[in-house]
C-alpha positions in Angstrom: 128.5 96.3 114.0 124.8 97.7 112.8 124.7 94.9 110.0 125.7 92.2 111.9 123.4 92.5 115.2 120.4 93.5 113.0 121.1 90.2 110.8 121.1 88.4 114.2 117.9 90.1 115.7 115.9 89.3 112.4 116.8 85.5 112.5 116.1 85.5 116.4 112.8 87.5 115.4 111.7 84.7 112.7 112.2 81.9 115.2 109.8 83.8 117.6 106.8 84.8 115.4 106.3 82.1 112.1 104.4 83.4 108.9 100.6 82.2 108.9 98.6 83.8 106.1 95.1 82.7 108.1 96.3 86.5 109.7 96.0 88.0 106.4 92.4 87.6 108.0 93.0 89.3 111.3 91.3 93.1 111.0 94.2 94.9 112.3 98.1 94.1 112.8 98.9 92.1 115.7 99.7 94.2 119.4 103.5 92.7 121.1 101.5 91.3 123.0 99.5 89.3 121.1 102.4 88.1 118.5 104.1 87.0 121.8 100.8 84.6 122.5 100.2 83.5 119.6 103.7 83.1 118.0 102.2 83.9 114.6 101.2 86.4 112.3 101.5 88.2 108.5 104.3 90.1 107.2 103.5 93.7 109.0 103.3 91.4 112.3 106.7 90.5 111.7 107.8 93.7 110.5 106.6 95.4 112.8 107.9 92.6 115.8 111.4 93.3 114.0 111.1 97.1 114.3 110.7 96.6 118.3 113.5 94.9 118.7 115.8 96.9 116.7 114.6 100.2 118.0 115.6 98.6 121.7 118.9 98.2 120.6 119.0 101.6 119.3 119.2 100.4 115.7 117.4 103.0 113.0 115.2 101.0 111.4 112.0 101.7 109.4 109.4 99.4 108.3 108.7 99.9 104.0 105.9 98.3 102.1 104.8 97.7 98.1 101.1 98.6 98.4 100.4 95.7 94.9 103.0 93.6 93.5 103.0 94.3 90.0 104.1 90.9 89.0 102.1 88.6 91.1 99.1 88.9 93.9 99.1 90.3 97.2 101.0 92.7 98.7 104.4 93.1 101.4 105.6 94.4 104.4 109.4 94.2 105.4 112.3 96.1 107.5 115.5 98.2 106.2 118.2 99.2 108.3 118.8 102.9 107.3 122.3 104.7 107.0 123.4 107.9 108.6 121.8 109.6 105.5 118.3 107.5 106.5 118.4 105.6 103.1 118.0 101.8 103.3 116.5 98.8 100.9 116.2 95.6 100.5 118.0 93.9 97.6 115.2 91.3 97.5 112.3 93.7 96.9 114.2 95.9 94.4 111.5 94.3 91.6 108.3 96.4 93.1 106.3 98.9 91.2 106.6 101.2 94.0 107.6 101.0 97.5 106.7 103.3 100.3 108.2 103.9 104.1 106.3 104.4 107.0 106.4 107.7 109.4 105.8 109.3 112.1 105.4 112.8 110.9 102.3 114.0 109.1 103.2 114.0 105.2 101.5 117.2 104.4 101.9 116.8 100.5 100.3 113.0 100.4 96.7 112.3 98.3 94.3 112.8 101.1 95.5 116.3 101.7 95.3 117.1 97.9 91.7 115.9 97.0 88.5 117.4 97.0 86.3 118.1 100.0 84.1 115.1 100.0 86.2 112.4 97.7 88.4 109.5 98.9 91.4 107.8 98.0 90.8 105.0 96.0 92.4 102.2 98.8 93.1 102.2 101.9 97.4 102.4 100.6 96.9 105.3 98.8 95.0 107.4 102.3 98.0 107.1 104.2 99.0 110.5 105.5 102.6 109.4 107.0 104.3 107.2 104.1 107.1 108.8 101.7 107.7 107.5 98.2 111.3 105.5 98.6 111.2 103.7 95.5 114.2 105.4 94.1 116.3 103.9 96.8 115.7 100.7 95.8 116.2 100.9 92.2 116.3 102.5 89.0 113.1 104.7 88.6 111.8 106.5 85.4 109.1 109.2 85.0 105.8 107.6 83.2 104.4 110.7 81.2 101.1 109.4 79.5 98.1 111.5 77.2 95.0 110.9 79.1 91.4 110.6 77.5 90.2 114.1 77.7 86.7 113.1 77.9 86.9 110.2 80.5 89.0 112.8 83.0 86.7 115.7 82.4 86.2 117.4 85.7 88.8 115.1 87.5 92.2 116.8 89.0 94.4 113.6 89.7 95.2 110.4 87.6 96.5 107.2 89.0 98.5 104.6 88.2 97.8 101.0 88.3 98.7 97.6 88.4 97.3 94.3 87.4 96.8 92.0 91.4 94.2 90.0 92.2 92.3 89.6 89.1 91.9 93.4 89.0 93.8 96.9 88.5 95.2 98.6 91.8 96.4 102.1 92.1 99.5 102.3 93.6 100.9 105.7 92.8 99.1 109.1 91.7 99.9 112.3 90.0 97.9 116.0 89.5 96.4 116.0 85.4 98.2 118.5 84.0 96.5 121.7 81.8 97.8 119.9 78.7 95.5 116.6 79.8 99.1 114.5 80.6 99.9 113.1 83.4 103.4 112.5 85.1 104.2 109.9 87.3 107.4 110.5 88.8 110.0 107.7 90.5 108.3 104.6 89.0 109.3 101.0 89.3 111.2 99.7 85.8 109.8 96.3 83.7 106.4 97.0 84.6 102.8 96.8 83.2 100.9 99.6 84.0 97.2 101.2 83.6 96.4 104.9 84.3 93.0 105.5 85.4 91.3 108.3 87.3 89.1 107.4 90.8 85.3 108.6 90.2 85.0 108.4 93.9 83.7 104.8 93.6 85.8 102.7 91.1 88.7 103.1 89.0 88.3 104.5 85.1 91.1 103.5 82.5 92.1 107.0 81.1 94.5 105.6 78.3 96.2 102.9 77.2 98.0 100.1 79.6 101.9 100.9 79.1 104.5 98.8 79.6 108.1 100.4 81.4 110.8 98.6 80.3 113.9 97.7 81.9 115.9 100.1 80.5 113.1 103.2 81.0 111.5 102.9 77.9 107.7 103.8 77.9 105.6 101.2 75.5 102.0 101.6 75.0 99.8 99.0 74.2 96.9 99.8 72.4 95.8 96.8 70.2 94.9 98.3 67.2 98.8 97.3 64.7 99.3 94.1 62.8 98.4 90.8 63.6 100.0 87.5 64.1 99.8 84.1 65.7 100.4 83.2 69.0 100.7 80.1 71.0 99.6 80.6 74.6 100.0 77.1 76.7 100.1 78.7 80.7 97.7 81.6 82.4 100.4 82.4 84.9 104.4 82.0 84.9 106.4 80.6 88.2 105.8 83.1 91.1 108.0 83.2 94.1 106.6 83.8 97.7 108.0 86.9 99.3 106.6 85.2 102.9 107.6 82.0 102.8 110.0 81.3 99.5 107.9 78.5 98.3 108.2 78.5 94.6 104.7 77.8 92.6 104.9 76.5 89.3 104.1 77.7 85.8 100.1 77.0 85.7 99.6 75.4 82.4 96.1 75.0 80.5 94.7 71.7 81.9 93.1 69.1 79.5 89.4 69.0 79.4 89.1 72.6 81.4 87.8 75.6 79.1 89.0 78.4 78.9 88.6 82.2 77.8 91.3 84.1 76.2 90.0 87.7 76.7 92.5 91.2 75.1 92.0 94.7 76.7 89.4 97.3 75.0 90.5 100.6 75.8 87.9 102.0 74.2 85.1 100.1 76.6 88.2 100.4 79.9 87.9 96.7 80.1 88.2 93.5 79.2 86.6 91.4 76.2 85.9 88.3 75.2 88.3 86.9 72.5 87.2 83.6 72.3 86.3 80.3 74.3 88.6 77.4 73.8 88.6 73.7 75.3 92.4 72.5 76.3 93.4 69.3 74.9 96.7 67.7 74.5 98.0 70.2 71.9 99.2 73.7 72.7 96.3 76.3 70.7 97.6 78.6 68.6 95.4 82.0 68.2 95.1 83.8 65.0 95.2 87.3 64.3 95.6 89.0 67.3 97.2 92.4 67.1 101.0 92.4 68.5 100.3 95.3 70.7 97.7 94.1 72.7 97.3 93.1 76.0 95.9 89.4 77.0 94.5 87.5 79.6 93.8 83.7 79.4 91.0 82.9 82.6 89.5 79.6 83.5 85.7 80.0 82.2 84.5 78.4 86.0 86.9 80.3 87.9 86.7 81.8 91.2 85.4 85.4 91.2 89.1 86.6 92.3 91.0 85.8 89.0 94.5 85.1 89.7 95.7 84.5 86.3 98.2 87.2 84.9 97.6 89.4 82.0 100.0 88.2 79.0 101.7 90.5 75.6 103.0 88.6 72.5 106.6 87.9 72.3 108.7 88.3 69.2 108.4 84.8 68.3 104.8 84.3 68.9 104.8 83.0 72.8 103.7 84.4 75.6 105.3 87.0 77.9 103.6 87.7 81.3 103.4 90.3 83.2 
C-alpha cells in the first residue's frame, strides 16, 4: 500500500544521502545531482531527495517546513504523504509554532502581495509566495488576539508574530492591525512563547507584551510588572532533542567559576535588561524579587554573539520553566 512503500522509500532515501549540518553552509539546496555525488546534505536536501522518489512512484507527497522552532534553535524541513483530501503530518513535528507546505501555484493572498510598494518581509520564510499555512493539520491551533502599542505601530498595516531562536526573536506568522489597534493571529501552534512585533522595514519592534499559549488555548501575557518572589534558576537551557539526527543534548547547567547575567524583558524599552551579574559556585542562586510574570533569560557574560540560551518564566514553586 501508499504507507508502506513510502516508509520503504524514506529508509532507502536515508541510506543514500546522510545528514551533514556543514550544508547548513551550502548557499542554496542541493541539485539530484549533486546529493547523488556527494551523498550528503541538510534536511531540505533530504526532503527534497525523498520528494523525487515518491513523486516517481506516483506517491502524493509534499515537502512542509517550521520556518523557527519555538522551543529550541534552528529550523526543519521534512516530507508528508497526503490523503485523497491532500491533508498529511507528521506526528513528530506536531510541537512547531507554525508549519507551512510548499507549492507550486502562486499564493496570491501571502505577505509579499499584501505589503507596501517599497517594504520587505522581515525573512526570507515569511517572502515566500507559494507556501500555505498547514499548521492546523498537525495539531490543535488557537487564534492569538493581542492589543498592540498604538504608538510603536503608528503608520504600520501588519503585526507579526514571533518566536525566541537563536539568541533572538523570529517572525514566523503575520496578521493585518486591525482599526481597533488588535491584532489576530489565526491557526497558531499551542504551549508557546510568543512576541508580537511590527517590521520597520529593517528590524523587528516589540508591539506588546510576550504571551504565552498554553496547552489548552489559553492566552497568558507576561508583562512583569505583579508581585514578586524568589526563584532558583540552576540551567540556561533544558534537554533539546535533534529533529536531524535524534541526538539528545543535555540540560546545560550554570558552570562553576563562569559568570553569568540573568537579564528579564522590558517591554517598555522592546528588549532585554540587565538584572544582575552573578558568579556560579557550588550552590544553586536563588534571586529575589523578581515579578512572577516576567520573562527571563540567564546568558553566559563571555558568550558567543549568537546566544543559544532559552528565555525562562517562574514556576509555581519558584524554579524555572523554559520555553
Amino acid at each position: 500500500d501508499a504507507q508502506g512503500l513510502y516508509k520503504w522509500l524514506s529508509k532507502d532515501i536515508h541510506k543514500r544521502l546522510r545528514f551533514n549540518e556543514r550544508y547548513y553552509l551550502h548557499p542554496t539546496d542541493q541539485s539530484f545531482t549533486e546529493m547523488g555525488r556527494s551523498g550528503q546534505g541538510r534536511c531540505e536536501d533530504i526532503t527534497n531527495m525523498i520528494t523525487f522518489a515518491a513523486r516517481s512512484l506516483a506517491l502524493a507527497t509534499a515537502a512542509d517546513y517550521t520556518p523557527y522552532w519555538a522551543h529550541r534553535d534552528n529550523n526543519h524541513a521534512w516530507n508528508v504523504l497526503l490523503d485523497r483530501n491532500g491533508v498529511g503530518f507528521d506526528k513528530a513535528q506536531s510541537h512547531a509554532a507554525k508549519v507551512y507546505r510548499k507549492t507550486f501555484a502562486i499564493q496570491r493572498q501571502s505577505l509579499p502581495f499584501r505589503l507596501s510598494e517599497g517594504r520587505e518581509p522581515p525573512n526570507r520564510f515569511m517572502a515566500s509566495t507559494t507556501a500555505v499555512d498547514v499548521t492546523d493539520q498537525y495539531m490543535e491551533t488557537s487564534v492569538v488576539e493581542v492589543a498592540l502599542d498604538e504608538k510603536k505601530t503608528a503608520g504600520e498595516k501588519h503585526a507579526y508574530l514571533c518566536v525566541f531562536n537563536g539568541g533572538a526573536w523570529k517572525a514566523i506568522a503575520w496578521t493585518e492591525i486591525r482599526k481597533d489597534g488588535t491584532a489576530r493571529f489565526q491557526r497558531m501552534g499551542r504551549g508557546i512563547l510568543y512576541l508580537p512585533c511590527v517590521h520597520d522595514g529593517e528590524k523587528l519592534v516589540a508591539v506588546s507584551h510576550p504571551v504565552l499559549l498554553g496547552n489548552a488555548g489559553q492566552v497568558t501575557s507576561l508583562p512583569g510588572k505583579d508581585d514578586t518572589r524568589s526563584v532558583i534558576a540552576v540551567a540556561v537551557s533544558p534537554k533539546k532533542v535533534s529533529p536531524d539526527t535524534f541526538e539528545e543534548t543535555p540540560v546545560n547547567y550554570l558552570k562553576a567559576g563562569a559568570t553569568y547575567v540573568l537579564k528579564r524583558w522590558d517591554t517598555t524599552t522592546g528588549d532585554w535588561t540587565d538584572v544582575r551579574e552573578h558568579e556560579a559556585g557550588e550552590k544553586a542562586p536563588r534571586f529575589e524579587d523578581l515579578p512572577v510574570d516576567g520573562l527571563y533569560w540567564f546568558v553566559l557574560k563571555d558568550g558567543k554573539p549568537r546566544r543559544l540560551e532559552r528565555p525562562w518564566t517562574i514556576r509555581p514553586d519558584g524554579f524555572q520553566r523554559f520555553w
